[in-house]
C-alpha positions in Angstrom: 0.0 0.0 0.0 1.3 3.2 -0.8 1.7 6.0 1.6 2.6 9.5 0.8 3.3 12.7 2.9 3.0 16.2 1.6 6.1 18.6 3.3 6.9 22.1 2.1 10.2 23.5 2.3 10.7 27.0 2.6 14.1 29.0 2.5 15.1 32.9 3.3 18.1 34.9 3.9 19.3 37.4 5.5 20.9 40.0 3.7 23.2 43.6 4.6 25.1 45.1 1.8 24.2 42.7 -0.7 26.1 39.7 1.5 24.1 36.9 3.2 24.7 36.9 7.1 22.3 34.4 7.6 20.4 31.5 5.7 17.1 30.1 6.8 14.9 26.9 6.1 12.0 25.2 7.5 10.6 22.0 6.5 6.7 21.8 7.2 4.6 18.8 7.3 1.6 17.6 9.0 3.0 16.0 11.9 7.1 17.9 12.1 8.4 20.7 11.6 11.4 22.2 11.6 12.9 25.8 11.7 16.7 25.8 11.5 19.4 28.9 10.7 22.8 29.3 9.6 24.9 32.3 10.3 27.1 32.6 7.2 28.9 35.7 8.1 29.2 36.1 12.0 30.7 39.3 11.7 27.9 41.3 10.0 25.6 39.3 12.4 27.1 40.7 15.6 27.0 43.6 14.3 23.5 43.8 12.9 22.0 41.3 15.6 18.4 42.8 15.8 17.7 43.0 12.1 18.9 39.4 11.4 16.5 38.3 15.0 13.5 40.1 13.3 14.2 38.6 10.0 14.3 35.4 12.1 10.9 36.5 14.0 9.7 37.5 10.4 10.2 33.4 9.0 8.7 32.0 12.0 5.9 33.5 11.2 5.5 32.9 7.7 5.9 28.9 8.7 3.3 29.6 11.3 1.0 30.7 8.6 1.5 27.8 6.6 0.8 25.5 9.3 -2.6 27.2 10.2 -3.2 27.0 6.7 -2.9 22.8 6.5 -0.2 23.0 4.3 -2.4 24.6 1.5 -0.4 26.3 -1.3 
């Protein structure tokens, strides 16, 4: 019997001065999922710490939505 699962990825970055400082992804599906973040440049993120935590706040959010929504696109 075949099973399948629907998961939907969804990626963002943070970017100052045309460099990314951070990289983000979450995988959604019904029953996991998963926010993660990579600093890429640690430098322009101590330095620009709030910007690249709302940017953060910002993608939770947007997976948040697309939980709510049942995975909907």
């Amino acid at each position: 019997m075949l099973k399948t699962n629907k998961s939907i990825t969804l990626t963002g970055n943070t970017t100052i001065n045309d460099e990314q400082v951070v990289y983000y992804r979450a995988e959604i599906s019904p029953n996991d999922s998963r926010i993660n973040q990579s600093i890429q440049n640690q430098e322009l993120y101590d330095a620009n710490k709030q910007e690249c935590r709302q940017d953060f706040t910002d993608f939770t959010k947007q997976v948040y939505e697309i939980e709510d929504q049942g995975h909907e696109e």
